[in-house]
C-alpha positions in Angstrom: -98.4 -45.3 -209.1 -100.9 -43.9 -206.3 -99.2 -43.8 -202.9 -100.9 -44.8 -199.5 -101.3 -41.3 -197.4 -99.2 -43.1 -194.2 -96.5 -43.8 -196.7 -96.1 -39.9 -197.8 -93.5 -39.0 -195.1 -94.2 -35.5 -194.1 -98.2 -37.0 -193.6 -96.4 -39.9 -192.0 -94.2 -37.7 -189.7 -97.2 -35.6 -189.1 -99.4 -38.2 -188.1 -96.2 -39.6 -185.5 -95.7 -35.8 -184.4 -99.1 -35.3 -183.5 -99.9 -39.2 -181.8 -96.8 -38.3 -179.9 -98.0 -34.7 -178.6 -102.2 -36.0 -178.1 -99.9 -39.6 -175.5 -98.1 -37.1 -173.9 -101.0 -34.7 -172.9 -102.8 -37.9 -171.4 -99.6 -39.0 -170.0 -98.8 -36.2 -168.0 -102.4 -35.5 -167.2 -101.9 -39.4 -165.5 -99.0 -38.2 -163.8 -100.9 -35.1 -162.5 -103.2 -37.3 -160.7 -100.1 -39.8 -158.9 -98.4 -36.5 -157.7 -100.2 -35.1 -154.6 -99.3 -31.1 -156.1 -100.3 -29.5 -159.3 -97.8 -29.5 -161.6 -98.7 -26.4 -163.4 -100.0 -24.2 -160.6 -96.8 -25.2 -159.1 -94.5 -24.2 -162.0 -96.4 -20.6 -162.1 -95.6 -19.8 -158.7 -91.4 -20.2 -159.3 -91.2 -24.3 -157.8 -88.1 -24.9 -159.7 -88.0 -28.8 -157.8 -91.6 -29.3 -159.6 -90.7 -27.8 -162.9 -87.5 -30.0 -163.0 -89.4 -33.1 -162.2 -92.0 -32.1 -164.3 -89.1 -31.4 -167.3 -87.9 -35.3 -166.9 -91.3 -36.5 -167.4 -91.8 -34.5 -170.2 -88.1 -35.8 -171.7 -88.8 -39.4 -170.2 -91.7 -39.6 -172.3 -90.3 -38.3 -175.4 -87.9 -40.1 -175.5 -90.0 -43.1 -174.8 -91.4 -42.4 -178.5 -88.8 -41.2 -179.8 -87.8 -45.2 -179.4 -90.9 -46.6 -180.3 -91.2 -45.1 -183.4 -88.0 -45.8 -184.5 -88.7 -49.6 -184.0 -92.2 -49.9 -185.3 -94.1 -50.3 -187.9 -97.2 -49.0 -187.6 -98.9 -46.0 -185.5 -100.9 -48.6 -183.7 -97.4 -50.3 -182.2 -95.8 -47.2 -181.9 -98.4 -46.3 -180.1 -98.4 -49.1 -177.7 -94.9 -49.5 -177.1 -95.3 -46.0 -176.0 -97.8 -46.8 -173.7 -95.9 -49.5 -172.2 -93.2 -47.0 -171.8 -95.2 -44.8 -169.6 -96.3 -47.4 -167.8 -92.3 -48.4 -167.0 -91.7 -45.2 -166.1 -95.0 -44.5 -163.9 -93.9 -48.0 -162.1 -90.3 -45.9 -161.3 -91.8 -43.3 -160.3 -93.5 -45.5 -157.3 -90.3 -47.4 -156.8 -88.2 -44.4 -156.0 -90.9 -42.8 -153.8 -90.6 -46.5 -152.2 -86.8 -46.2 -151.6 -86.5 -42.8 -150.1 -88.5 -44.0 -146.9 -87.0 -41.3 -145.0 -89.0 -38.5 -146.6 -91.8 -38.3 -148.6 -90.2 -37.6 -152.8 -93.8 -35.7 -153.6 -93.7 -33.5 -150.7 -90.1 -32.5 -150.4 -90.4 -31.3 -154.6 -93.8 -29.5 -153.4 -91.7 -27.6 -150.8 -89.3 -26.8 -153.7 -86.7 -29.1 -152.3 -84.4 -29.1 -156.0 -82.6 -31.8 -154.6 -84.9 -34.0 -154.7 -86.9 -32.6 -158.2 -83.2 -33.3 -159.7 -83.2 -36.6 -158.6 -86.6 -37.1 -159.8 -85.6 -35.6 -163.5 -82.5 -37.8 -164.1 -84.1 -40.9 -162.5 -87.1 -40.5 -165.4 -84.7 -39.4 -167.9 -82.0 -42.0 -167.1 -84.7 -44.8 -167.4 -86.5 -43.6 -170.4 -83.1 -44.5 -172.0 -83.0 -48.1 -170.3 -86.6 -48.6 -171.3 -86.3 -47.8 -174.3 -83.7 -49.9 -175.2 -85.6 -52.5 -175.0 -88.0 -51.6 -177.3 -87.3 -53.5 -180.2 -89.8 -54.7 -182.9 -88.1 -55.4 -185.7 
């Protein structure tokens, strides 16, 4: 009996692996443009606050799919749970700059204020665990 190529699981897990890696690429890249720093010239000259922040997304995001492959079925819904995910997270991104109105959360983790890049790491990964609870397609 001749398999289908998704249903071979190392092409399957290959195929999820790489989706995964090509979202989060764009998905930081979208970040990158909401932030008013450079994530990766900042992380080259030593700003722990924006590599922290940075490290949440990165996690936030990951574990984003890590969810949404575990509840679909196919790469397409995977995929777009994912993207929903990111957009979930982007959206508390905006909230919490919107609740610190006594400083502004992008410049403090520009100034390498770890505080505040702490903050910003366990905010997205705290969320991407609420978010992706909810993803549930089955």
């Amino acid at each position: 009996m001749e398999q289908l190529i998704i249903e071979n699981e190392y092409v399957r897990t290959l195929s999820l692996y790489s989706v995964s890696i090509l979202a989060l690429v764009v998905f930081l890249a979208i970040f990158e443009t909401v932030t008013s720093y450079r994530n990766w010239v900042e992380i080259k000259k030593g700003n722990v606050a924006v590599a922290m922040a940075t490290s949440g997304k990165i996690f936030g995001v990951a574990n984003i799919f890590r969810h949404s492959i575990q509840n679909a079925d196919s790469l397409l819904i995977m995929l777009m749970w994912g993207a929903i995910g990111f957009v979930l997270l982007l959206l508390s991104y905006f909230i919490f700059e919107f609740l610190m109105p006594s400083f502004k959360v992008d410049e403090e983790i520009k100034n390498d204020n770890r505080a505040v890049g702490l903050i910003s790491m366990i905010i997205s990964i705290g969320l991407s665990y609420v978010i992706g609870a909810g993803i549930h397609t089955r």
